[in-house]
C-alpha positions as CSV (number, residue, x, y, z in Angstrom):
1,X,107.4,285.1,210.9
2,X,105.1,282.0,211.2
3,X,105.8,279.6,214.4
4,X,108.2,276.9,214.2
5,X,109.5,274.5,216.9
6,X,114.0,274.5,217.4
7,X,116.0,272.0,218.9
8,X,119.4,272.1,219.6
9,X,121.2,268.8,218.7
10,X,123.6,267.7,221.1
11,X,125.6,265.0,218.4
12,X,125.3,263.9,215.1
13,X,122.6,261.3,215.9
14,X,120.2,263.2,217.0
15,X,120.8,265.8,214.7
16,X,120.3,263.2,211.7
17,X,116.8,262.0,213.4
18,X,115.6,265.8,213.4
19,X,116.6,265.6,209.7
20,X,114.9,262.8,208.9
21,X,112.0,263.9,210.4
22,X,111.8,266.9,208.3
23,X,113.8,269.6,210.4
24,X,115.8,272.1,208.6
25,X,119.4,272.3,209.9
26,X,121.1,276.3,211.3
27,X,123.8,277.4,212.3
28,X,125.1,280.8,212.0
29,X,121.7,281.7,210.3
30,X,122.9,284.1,208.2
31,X,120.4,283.2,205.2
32,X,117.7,281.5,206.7
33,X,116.9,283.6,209.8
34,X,116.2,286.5,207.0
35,X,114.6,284.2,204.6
36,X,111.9,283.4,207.2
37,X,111.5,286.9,208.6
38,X,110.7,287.9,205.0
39,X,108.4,284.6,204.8
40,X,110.1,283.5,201.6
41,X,110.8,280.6,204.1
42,X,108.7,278.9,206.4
43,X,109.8,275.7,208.0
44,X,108.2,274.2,211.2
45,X,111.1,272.9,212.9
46,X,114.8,274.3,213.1
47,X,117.4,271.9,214.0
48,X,120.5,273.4,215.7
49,X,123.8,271.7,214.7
50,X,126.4,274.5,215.9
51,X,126.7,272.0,219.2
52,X,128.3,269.9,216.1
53,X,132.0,268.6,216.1
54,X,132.7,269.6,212.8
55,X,135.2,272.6,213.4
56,X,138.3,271.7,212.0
57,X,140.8,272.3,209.3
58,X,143.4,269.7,208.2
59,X,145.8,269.0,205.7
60,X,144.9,265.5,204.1
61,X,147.6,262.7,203.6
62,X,147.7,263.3,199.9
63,X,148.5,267.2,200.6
64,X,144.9,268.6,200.2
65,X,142.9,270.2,202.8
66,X,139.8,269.8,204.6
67,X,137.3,272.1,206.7
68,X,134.6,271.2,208.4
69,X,131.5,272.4,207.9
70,X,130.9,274.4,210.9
71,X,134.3,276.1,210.3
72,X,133.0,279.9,210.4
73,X,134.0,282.0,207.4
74,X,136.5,284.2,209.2
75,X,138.0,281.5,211.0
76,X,139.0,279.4,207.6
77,X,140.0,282.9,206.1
78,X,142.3,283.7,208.7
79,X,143.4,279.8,208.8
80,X,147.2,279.8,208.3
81,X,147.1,276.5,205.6
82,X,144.4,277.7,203.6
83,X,145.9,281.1,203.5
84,X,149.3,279.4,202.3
85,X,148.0,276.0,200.1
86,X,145.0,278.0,198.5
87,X,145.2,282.0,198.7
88,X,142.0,281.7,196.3
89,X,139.6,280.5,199.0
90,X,141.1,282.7,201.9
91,X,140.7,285.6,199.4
92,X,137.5,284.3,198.5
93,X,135.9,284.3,201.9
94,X,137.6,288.0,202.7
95,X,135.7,289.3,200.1
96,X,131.8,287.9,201.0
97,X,129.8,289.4,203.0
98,X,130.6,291.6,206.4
99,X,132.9,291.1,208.7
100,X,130.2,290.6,211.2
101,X,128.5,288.1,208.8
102,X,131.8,285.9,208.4
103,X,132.6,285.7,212.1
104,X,128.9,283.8,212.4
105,X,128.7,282.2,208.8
106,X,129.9,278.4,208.5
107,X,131.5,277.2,205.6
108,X,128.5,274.8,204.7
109,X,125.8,277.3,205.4
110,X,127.7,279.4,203.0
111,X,127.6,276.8,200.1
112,X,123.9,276.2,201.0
113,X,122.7,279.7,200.6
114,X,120.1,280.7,198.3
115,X,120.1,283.4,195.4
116,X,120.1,287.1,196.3
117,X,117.5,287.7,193.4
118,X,115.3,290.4,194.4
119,X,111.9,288.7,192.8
120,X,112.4,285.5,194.8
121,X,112.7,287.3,197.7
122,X,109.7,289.3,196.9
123,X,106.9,287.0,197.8
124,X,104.8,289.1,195.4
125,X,106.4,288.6,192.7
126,X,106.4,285.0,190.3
127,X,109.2,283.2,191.2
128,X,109.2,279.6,190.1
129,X,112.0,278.5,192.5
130,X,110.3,279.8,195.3
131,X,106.6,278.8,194.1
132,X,107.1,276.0,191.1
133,X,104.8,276.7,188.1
134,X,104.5,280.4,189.1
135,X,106.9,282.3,186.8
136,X,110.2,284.0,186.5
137,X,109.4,287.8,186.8
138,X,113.2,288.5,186.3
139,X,113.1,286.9,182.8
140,X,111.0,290.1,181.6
141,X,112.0,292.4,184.6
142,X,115.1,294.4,185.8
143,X,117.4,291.2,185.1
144,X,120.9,293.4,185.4
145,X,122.5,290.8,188.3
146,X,121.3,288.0,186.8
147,X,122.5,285.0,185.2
148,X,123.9,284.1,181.5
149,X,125.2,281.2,181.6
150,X,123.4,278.3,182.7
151,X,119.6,279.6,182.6
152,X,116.4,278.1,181.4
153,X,113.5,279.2,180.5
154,X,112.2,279.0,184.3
155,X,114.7,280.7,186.2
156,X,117.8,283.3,185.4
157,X,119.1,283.6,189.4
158,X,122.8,283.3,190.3
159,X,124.2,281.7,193.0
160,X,125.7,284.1,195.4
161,X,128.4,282.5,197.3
162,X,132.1,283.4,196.3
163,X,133.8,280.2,198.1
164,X,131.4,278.4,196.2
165,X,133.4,279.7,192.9
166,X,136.9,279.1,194.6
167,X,135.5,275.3,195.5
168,X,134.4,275.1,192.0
169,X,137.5,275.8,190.4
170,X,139.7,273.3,192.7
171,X,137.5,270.6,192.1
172,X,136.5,270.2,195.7
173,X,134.3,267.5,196.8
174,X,131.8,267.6,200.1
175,X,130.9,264.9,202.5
176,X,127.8,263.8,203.2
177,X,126.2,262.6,206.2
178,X,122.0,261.3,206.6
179,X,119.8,258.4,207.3
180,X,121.9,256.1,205.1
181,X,125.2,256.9,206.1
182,X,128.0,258.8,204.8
183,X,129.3,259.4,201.2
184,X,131.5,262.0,199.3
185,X,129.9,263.8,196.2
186,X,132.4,266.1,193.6
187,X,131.4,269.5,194.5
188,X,130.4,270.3,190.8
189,X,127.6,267.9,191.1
190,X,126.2,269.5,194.3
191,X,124.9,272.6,193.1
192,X,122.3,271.9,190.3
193,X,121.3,274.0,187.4
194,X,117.7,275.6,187.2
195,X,116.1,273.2,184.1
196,X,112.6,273.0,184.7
197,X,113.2,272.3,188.8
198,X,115.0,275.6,189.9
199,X,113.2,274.8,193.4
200,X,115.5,272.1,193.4
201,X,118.9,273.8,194.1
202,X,121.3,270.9,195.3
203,X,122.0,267.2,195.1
204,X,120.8,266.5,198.7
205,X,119.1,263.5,200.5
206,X,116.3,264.0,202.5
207,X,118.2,264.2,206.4
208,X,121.5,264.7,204.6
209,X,124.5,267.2,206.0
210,X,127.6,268.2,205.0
211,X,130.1,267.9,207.2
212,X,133.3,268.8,205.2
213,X,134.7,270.2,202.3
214,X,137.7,268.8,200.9
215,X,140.2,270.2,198.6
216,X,142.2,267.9,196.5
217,X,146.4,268.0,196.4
218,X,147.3,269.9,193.3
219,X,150.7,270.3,191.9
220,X,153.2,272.4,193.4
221,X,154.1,275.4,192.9
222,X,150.3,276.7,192.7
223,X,149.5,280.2,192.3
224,X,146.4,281.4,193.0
225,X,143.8,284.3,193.7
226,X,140.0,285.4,193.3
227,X,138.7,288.7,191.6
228,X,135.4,290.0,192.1
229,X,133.6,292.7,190.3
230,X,130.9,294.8,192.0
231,X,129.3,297.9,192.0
232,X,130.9,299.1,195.4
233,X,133.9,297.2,197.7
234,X,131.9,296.4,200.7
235,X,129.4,293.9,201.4
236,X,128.2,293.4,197.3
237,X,127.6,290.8,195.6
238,X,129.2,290.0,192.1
239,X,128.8,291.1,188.9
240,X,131.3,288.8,187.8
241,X,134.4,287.2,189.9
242,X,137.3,284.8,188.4
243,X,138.9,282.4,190.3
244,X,142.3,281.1,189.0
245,X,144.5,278.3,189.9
246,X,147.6,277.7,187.8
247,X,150.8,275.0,188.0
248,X,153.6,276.5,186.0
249,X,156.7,274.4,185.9
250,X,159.6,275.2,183.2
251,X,157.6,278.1,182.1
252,X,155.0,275.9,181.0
253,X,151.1,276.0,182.0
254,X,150.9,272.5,183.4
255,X,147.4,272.5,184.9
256,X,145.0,275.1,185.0
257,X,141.9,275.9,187.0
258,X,139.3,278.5,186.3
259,X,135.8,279.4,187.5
260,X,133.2,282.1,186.9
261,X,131.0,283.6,189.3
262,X,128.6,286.0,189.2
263,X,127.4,285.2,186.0
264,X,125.9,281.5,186.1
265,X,122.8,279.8,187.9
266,X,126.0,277.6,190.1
267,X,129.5,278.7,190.0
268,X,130.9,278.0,186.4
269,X,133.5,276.1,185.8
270,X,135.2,277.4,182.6
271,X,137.1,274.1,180.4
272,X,137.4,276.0,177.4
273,X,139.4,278.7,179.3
274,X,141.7,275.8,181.0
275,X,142.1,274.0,177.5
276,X,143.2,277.0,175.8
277,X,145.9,277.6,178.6
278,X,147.3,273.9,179.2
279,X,150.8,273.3,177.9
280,X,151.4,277.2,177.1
281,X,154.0,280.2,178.4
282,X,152.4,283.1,179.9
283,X,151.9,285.9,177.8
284,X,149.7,289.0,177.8
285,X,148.5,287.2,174.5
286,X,147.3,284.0,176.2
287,X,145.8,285.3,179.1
288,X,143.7,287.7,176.0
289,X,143.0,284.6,174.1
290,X,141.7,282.1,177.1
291,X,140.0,284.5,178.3
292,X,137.9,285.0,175.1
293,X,136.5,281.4,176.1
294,X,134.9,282.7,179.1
295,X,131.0,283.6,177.9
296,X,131.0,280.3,175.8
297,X,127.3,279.5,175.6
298,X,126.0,282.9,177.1
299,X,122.2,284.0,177.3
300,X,122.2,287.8,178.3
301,X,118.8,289.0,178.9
302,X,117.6,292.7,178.3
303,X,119.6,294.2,181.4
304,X,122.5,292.0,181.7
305,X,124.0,292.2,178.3
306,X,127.4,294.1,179.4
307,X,128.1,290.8,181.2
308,X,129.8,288.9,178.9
309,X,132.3,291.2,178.0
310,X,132.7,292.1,181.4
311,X,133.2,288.7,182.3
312,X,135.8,288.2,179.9
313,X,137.8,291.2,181.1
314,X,137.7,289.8,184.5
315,X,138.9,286.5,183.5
316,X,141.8,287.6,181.9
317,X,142.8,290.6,184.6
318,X,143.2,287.7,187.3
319,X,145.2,285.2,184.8
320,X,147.6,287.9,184.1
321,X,147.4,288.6,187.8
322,X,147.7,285.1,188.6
323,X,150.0,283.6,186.2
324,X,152.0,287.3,185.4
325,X,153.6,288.0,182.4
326,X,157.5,286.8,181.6
């Protein structure tokens, strides 16, 4: 580990003016305490913000919801109006990480995290979002857990957070907080796509924090619930997860909200899915149909080429869990 200097900020202000000045921000330090053991990350100055007051969970006026940043994983999990409004994020967040890991992860370190990929955290290895202009040694290496949807030619690494995917679908949007004061930003232009800049991973200011997430209202009654696929039940990563949101009023689909994970550089929102199931009944031949939609625009590599199908499948087992069939 190469030497850095921490401060612990004791409000927002001084927090922001470590920021500016180039500090990283930790919390729980769940990612990047083992990013900079494994030198894959080396900043000089940590900025503690767990001092923050950015700990609670509301209901908005409009019927939404919104956690504060420094909510810990658990804690929003266990929260009794997420686990009522939005089962999808509670189940989300039961099925990342540890237990352990969740009782010390915040929800905005969580969103933040970086891939999983085993070549970027291989400082060996070419990895153009860790070293920009190096290489993407997963393109022509063991590329099974990687992305298909979303990739460029620089970089094929999925983003490994499972909220993220549940934010995704719901249309959630973060608020901001740096140097030039505050502003919201729709979650699904937070997390960027690799292009040619995969080193660039979100839509952040220099300085900048989040300091909530907010869920919008959606129509009532909302069912909802996330699926994840992995090669074993505890403390895995996806292969591919599904999370679904649907309004059904008069046996009618009336809104419908569907994301991919596991499968995409950033959590994938899936229209083509929604479109196909807006204005419908449930059926088991709807939920087979929509789901269809789900690899639109796919780019398996040598390893990885079971994901589409298996994608698919996942999409339409939670839709048919979600939504049921009359």
């Amino acid at each position: 580990m190469y030497p850095f200097t921490y401060t612990k900020a004791a409000d927002t202000r001084e927090a922001l003016n470590a920021g500016r000045r180039g500090g990283r921000y930790i919390a729980g330090g769940t990612t990047l305490v083992d990013l900079m053991r494994e030198t894959v990350e080396r900043p000089g100055s940590l900025v503690d913000i767990s001092a923050l007051p950015l700990r609670e969970v509301t209901v908005t006026r409009s019927g939404g919801l919104r956690m504060g940043a420094l909510v810990r994983m658990a804690e929003a999990a266990a929260h009794p109006k997420v686990r009522s409004l939005y089962p999808v994020i509670s189940q989300a967040l039961e099925l990342s990480a540890s237990a352990q890991l969740r009782n010390m992860a915040t929800i905005g370190g969580n969103i933040m995290q970086r891939t999983r990929c085993a070549y970027f955290r291989d400082v060996t290895a070419a990895c153009n979002k860790r070293e920009p202009g190096s290489g993407c040694a997963a393109r022509e290496g063991y590329n099974r857990s990687h992305a298909i949807l979303g990739t460029s030619d620089s970089c094929v690494a999925t983003h490994p957070s499972d909220l993220a995917v549940a934010l995704a679908a719901l249309e959630a949007t973060l608020h901001l907080l740096g140097p030039d004061g505050e502003r919201a930003l729709p979650f699904a232009d937070f997390l960027l796509r690799p292009g040619s800049t995969p080193n660039r991973e979100q839509a952040l200011k220099p300085g900048e924090l989040i300091t909530a997430v907010e869920i919008p209202a959606h129509p009532r009654p909302l069912r909802s619930g996330y699926l994840k696929v992995r090669d074993r039940q505890s403390y895995e990563f996806a292969l591919t997860s599904a999370a679904v949101a649907l309004h059904v009023r008069g046996g009618v689909i009336r809104e419908a909200k569907v994301a991919a994970g596991g499968v995409g550089t950033v959590p994938w929102k899936l229209p083509a899915v929604e479109q196909a199931l807006i204005g419908e009944r449930p059926s088991d031949r709807l939920w087979t149909e929509a789901a269809e939609h789900a690899a639109d625009g796919a780019r398996p590599l040598t390893h990885n080429r079971f994901k589409a199908e298996l994608l698919k499948r996942t999409v339409e087992r939670q839709l048919r869990t979600v939504g049921g069939t009359p």
